[in-house]
C-alpha positions as a printed NumPy array, in Angstrom:
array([[ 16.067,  -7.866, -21.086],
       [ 12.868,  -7.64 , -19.256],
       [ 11.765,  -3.741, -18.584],
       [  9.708,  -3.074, -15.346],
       [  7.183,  -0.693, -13.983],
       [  6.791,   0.262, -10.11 ],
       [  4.262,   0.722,  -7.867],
       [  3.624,   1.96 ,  -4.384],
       [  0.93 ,   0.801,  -2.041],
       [  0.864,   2.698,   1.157],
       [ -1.836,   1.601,   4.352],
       [ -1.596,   3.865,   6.985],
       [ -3.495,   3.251,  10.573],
       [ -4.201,   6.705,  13.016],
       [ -5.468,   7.059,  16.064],
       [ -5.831,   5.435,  19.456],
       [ -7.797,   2.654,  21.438],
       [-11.402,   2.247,  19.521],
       [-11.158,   5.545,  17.443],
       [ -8.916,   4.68 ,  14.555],
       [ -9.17 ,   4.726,  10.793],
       [ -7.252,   2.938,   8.455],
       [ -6.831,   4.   ,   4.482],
       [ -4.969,   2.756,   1.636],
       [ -3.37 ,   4.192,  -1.291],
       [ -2.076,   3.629,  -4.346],
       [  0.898,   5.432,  -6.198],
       [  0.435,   3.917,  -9.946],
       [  3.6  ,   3.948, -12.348],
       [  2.377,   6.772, -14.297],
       [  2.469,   8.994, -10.981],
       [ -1.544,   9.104, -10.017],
       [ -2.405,   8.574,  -6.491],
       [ -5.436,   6.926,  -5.774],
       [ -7.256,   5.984,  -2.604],
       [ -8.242,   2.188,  -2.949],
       [ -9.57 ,   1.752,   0.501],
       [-13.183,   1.289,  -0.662],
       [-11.555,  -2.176,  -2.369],
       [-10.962,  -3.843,   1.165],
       [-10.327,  -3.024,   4.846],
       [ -6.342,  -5.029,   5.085],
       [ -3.547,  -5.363,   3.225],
       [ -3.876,  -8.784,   1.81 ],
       [ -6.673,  -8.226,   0.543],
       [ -5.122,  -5.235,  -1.513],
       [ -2.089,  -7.197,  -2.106],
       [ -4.119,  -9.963,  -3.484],
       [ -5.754,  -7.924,  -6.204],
       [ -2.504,  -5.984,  -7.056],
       [ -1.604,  -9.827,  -7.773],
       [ -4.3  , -10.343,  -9.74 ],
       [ -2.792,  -7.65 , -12.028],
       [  0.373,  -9.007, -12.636],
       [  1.662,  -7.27 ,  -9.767],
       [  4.846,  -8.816,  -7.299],
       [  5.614,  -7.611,  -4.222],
       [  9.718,  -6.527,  -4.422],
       [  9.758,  -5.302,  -0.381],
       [  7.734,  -4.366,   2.644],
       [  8.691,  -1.54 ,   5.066],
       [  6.866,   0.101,   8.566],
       [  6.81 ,   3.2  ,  10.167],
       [  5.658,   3.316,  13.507],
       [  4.997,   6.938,  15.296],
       [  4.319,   6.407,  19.167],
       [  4.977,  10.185,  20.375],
       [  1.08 ,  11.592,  20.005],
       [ -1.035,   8.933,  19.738],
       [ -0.598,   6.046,  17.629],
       [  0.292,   5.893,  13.77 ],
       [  1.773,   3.048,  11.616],
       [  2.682,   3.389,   8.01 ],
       [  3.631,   0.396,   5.781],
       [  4.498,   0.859,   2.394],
       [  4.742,  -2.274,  -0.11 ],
       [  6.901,  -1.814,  -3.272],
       [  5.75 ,  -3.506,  -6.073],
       [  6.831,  -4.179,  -9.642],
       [  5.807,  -6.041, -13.053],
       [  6.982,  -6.258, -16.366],
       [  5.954,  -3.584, -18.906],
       [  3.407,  -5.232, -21.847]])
């Protein structure tokens, strides 16, 4: 039976027109958060090196938040089997 660990990579995008800033961060399996944005400005590029390490991609979701200005959320679940 193959045991697996989890993962959480979160990229969230705030603000409006030309003034916006996106960030990425990283919810390891041992509960640290990290902020990974330095590592690459979208989320292929993150999902790419999360690859590298073994990582899979299990689901994708979005949050999008409209009311006062613009915000969008998208977390990718991720999972690999423990060494």
């Amino acid at each position: 039976m193959v045991a697996w660990e989890y993962a959480l990579l979160v990229r969230r995008y705030q603000g409006q027109g030309r003034n916006f800033h996106v960030s990425f961060v990283w919810y390891g399996p041992d509960g640290s958060r990290r902020d990974i944005t330095a590592y690459g400005d979208t989320a292929i590029a993150h999902l790419n090196r999360a690859g590298r390490e073994g990582w899979e991609l299990v689901s994708a979701a979005e949050d999008v938040n409209n009311v006062q200005g613009s915000t969008e959320v998208h977390r990718y679940h991720l999972k690999r089997p423990l060494a």
